[in-house]
N, C-alpha and C positions, 0 to 999 in steps of 0.2 A: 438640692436633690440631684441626683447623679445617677443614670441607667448608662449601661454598654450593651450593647448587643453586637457579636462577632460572627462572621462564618470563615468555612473555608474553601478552595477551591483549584482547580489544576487549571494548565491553559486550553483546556476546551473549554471547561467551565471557570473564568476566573471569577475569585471572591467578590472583583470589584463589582460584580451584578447588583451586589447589596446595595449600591447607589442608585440603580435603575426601579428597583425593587419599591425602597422608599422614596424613590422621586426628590434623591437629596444628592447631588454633585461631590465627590469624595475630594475634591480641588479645593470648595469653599465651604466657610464654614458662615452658617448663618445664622438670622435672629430672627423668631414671631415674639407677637406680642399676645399674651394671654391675660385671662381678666384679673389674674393673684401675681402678675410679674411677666419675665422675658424667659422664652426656651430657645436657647440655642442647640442646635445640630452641627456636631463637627465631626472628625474622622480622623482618630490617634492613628491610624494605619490603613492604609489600602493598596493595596498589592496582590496582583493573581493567586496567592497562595493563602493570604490572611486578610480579611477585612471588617475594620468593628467601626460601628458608627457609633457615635455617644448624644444622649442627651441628659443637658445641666439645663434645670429648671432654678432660675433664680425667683425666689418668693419675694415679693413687699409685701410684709408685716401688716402694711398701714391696710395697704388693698385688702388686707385677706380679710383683717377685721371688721372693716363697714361691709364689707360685701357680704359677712357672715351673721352680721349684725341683725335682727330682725326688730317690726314697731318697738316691740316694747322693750327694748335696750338690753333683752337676750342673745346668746347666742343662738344659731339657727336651730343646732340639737336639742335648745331647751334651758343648756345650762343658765347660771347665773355670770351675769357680766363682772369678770375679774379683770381687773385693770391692766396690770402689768402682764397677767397669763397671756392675755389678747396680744401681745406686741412681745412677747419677750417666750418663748417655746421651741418645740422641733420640726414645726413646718417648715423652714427655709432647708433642712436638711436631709428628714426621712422620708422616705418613698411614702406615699398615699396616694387619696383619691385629686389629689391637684396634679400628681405626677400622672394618672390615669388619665384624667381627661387630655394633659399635654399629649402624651402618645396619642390618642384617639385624636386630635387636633393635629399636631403636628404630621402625622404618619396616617392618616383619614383611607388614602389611598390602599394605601398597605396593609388596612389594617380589612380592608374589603376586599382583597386578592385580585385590585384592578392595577394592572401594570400597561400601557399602551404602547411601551416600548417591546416591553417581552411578556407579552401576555401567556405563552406557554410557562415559561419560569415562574409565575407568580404561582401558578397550579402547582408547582414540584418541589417534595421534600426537600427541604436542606438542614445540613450540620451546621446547629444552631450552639450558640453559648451565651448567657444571659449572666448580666454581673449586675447585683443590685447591693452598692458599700455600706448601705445605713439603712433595715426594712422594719420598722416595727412591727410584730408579731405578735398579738395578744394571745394566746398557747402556745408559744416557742416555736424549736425546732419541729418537735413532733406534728404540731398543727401544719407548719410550710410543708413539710414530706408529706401529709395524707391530701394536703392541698393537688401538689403539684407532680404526685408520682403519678396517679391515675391516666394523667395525660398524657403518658409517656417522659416527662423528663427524670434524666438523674440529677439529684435533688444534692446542694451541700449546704445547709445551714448552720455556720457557725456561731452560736451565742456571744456578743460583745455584753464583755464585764461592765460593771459600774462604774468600778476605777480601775486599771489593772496596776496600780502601786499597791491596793487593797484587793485583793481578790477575796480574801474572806468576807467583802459585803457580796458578794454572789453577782452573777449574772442580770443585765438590763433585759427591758422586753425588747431589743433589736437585738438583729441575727443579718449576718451578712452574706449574702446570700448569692449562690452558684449554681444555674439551669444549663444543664447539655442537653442535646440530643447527637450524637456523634456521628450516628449512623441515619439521618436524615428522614428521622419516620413525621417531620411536622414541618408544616410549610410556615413561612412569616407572617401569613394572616392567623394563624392557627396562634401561634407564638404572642404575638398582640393582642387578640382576643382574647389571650390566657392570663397577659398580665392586665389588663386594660378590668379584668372583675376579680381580678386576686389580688389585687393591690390593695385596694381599699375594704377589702375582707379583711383580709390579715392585721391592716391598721385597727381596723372595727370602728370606721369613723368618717362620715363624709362632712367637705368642708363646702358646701352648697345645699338650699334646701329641695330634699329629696319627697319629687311631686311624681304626677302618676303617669308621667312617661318614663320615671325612671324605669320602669318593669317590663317598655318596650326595646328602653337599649338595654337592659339587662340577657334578655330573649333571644336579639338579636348576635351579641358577642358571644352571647353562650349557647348558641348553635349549631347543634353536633356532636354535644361535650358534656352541656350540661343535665339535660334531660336522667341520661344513666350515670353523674356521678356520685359514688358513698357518700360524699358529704353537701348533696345540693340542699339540704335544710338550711344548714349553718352559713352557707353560700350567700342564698337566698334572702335569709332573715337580715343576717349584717350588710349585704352590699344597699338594700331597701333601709337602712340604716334602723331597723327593728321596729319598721312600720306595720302593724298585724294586717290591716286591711290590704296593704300593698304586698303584701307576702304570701299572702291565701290565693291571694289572684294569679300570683307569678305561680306559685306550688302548683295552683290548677292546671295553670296553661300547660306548664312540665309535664306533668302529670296525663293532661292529651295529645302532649307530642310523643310522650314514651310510648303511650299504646297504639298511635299510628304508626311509629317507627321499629313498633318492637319482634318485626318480622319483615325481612325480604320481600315474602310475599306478599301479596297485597290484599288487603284485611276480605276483601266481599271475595276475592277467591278461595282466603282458608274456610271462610263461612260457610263457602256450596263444595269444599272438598268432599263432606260425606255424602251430599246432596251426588256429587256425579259419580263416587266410588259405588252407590245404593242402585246408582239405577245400572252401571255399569253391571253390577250382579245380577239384574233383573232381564236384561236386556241378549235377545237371541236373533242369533246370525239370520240377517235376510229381512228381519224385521226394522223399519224406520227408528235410525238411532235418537233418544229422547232429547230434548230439550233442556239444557242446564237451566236449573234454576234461575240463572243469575240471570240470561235471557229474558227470562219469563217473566222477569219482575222489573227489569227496563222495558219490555215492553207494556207491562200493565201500567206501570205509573205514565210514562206515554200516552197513550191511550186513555186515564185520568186526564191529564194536562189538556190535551185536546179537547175533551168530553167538556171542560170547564170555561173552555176559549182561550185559554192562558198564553200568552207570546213573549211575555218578558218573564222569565222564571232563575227562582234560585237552587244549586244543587246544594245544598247545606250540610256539612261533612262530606265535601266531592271525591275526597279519597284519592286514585290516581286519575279519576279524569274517566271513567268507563260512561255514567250515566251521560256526563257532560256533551264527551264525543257520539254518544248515539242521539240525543235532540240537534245537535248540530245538523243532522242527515237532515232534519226537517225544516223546511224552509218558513212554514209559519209558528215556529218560535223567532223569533227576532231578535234577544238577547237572552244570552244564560249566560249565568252568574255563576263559576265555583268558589266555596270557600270551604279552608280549611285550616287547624291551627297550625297542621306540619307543613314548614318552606320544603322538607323532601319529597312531599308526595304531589306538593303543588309544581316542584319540580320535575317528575316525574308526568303527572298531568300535561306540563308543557310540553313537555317532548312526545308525549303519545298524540295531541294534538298539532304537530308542528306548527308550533304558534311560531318557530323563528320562519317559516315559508308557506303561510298565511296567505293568501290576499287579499288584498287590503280590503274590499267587501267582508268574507268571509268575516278576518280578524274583528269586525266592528260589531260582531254578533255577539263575541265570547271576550269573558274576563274573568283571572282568573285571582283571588286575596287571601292574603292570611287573618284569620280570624276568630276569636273565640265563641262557642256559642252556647255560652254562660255568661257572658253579659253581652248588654245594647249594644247596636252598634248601629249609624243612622244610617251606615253606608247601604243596610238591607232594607229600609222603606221604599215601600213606591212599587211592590212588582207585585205581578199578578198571581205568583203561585212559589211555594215553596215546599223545596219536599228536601223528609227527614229518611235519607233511604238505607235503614241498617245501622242506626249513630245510635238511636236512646239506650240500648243495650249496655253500649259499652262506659256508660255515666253511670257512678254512683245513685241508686235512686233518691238519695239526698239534695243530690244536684238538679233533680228533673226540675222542679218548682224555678229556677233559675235561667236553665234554658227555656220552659217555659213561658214565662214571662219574656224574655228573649224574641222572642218569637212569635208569637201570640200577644204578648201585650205591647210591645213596641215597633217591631215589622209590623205586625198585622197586614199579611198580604192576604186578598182576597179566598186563597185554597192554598190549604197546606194539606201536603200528603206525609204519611208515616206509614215506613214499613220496619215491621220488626218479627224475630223468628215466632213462629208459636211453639212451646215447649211441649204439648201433647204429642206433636207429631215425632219428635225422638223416638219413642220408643219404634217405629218402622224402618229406622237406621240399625240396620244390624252391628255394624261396625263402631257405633257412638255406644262408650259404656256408659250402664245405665248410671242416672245421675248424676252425669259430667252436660256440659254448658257445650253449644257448636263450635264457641270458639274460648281459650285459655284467659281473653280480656273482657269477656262477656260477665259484665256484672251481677243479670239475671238475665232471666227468660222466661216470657208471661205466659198463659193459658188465656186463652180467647176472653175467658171470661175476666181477669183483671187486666187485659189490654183496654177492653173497651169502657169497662169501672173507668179506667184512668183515662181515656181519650174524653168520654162524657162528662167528666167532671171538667176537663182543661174548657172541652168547648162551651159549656153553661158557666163556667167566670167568663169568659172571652168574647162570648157573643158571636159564638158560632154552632151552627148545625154539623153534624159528624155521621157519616154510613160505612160502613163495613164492607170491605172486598176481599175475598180468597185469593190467593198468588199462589199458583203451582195445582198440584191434583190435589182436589178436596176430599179428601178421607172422609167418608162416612160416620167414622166414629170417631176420629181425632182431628179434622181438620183437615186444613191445608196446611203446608212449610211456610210459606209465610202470610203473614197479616196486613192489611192495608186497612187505614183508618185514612179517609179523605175529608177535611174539613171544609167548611165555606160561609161565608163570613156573613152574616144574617142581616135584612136589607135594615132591621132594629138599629141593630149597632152601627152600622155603617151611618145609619142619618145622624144618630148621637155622636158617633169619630166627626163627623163634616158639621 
């Protein structure tokens, strides 16, 4: 198996950065060992103007086959044990998922945009060229181009015949295959991350068995990329090697990072946009300018949390970090927890909290994870309070049952708070046309009365008591804007949990 990857460069910037980049010496050429053979890293050329590292993965046979082996003297995929197929094939040759993991192995650094040399350079675009001489393709050309145009590269896939002394037996399923970017729109983690889940798509075959982390490094490489591209089904299903359970879960996660990420702005601010344009109309010179919403309902859950004693609490879909940073102010919370499925906004969340200039007190209060909350996760037992502020909305109501359980049947923290819009009150938004949602991701949107149908029913499986609080001006005839349902956990249950 044989990858290039080249750049190019002037003497401000010479190409030979590529070495510093991969953390590979362009002088020598070297050897790892890997669990299906040796990858060597060497360098056909390096010079300020041109620089291509190469990696030749040599496979043994023997290795691949026990390694791929499972008890019962099948292959990993399932198939049936063929003798000579096992030791005698195109693994020592085409690009897959053994060449995948070598870069991810080999290139670890790089492939994470950590350079300690030139840590700026690692961040910046460069004119990239990617040469792979043997890629098996199960849909050809066409597949490689819908693969790899999205993400910016220009795509050449050329079909290798079957025999080119016979061309009329037609074209193999390998394509040899040519990625530029000329004009520097993709940095070299981007580039590695591209190939590192397109490799072993395109094969449609992994040669390791494929267990349920694979769907965390799936997430992780396809980070920024994957969530919006046309063909993250077909991504998804073949790289999880057409595992359904592993694939629904990966779809979901995607699925909650597109809606967290699928605006600039940040979701609980387009939520109160009508909320502060309504009262901006309402609102006359000289009089006390109103209260945003989104105020009102940090401080109400606040104001819950304390009311319940709660000092270890989790923000459950913390978003950028707003409710987070306003318990912070409070010194008897003691720890808050955010989690949320998008690394952007927990990014985002970091920087609004300067968690890099922290001290060190401070810091030991707040944490912040990535996290789904459609399934378990044990990282969230053990706190005293959890609030769902603004999230059920934008879930599938198919899903609730999910998070539910989630959260209620496996956290089970003492007091879970839920806030979500109440739909009556629209109609007092003059600007919200009638029968549109607050926000474009918003799934639905309850009426008071199946808010609380649904809260009553979570808390009577769970073993919790539940009461109802108003957020924002209670309208008379339509409510309040939003709704709070505060659970608490029935002294019943709790002896039966202990």
């Amino acid at each position: 198996m044989f990858l290039t990857i080249s750049t190019t460069g002037c003497p401000e910037r010479p190409a030979t950065d590529l070495g510093f980049l991969l953390h590979k010496h362009p002088d020598n050429a070297q050897a790892f060992s890997t669990s299906y053979g040796t990858a060597h890293v060497l360098y056909p050329e390096a010079s300020a103007e041109r620089c291509t590292a190469a990696l030749l993965l040599e496979v043994d046979p023997v290795a691949l086959q026990r390694r791929g082996r499972g008890k019962n003297g099948k292959a990993r995929g399932g198939a049936p044990d063929a003798a000579l197929a096992q030791y005698v094939n195109d693994r020592p040759y085409a690009a897959s998922s053994l060449l995948a993991v070598a870069l991810s192995s080999v290139f670890s650094s790089a492939m994470r945009g950590q350079c300690r040399a030139m840590p700026e350079r690692a961040g910046q675009p460069l004119p990239l060229r990617v040469e792979v001489p043997a890629l098996p393709a199960r849909g050809g050309a066409k597949l490689v181009r819908g693969l790899f145009e999205p993400l910016g590269w220009t795509v050449s896939a050329e079909a290798v015949p079957l025999d080119e002394e016979f061309p009329e037996w037609g074209d193999s399923r390998y394509v040899r295959l040519v990625l530029e970017v000329p004009d520097g729109r993709l940095t070299l983690s981007d580039a590695l991350r591209h190939l590192y889940v397109l490799l072993p798509v395109l094969d449609d075959a992994k040669h390791y068995w494929v267990s349920a982390d694979e769907v965390d490094k799936l997430l992780r490489a396809g980070e920024g990329w994957l969530a919006e591209h046309p063909e993250q089904k077909l991504i998804t299903s073949r790289y999880l090697a057409r595992r359904w359970s592993l694939t629904r879960e990966a779809m979901e996660r995607l699925e909650l990072v597109r809606l967290a990420d699928s605006d600039d702005t940040d979701v609980e601010e387009i939520d109160n946009a009508v909320d502060e344009e309504s009262a901006a109309c309402d609102f006359e010179e000289g009089s006390e300018k109103p209260v945003p919403l989104a105020v009102q309902r940090r401080a109400a859950i606040t104001d819950a949390l304390l009311a319940a004693g709660s000092a270890r609490v989790l923000d459950l879909g913390c978003g950028q970090g707003q409710l987070v940073q306003a318990l912070l102010k409070d010194v008897r919370f003691t720890e808050i927890v955010g989690v949320d499925v998008s690394m952007r906004a927990l990014t985002v969340a970091s920087r609004r909290l300067h968690l890099d200039r922290m001290g060190e007190r401070q810091a030991e209060r707040v944490k912040l994870f990535q996290g789904s909350l459609a399934y378990t996760d044990k990282r969230l037992k053990g706190y005293d309070a959890a609030v769902l502020s603004e999230v059920i909305e934008h879930l599938d109501e198919e899903r609730l049952p999910a998070l539910e359980y989630a959260v209620f049947g496996s956290a089970r923290p003492r007091t879970v708070l839920v806030t979500t819009p109440n739909v009556e009150y629209n109609v007092r938004w003059e600007t919200l046309p009638a029968g549109h949602v607050r926000h474009g991701d918003h799934r639905f949107e309850w009426t008071r009365e199946e808010f609380r149908a649904w809260a009553r029913r979570v808390a009577e499986r769970h073993g919790y008591d539940v009461g109802f609080t108003p957020v924002g001006d209670d309208d008379p005839e339509v409510g309040p804007p939003t709704q709070m349902a505060v659970f608490t956990q029935t002294a019943k249950k709790e002896g039966q949990a202990a």
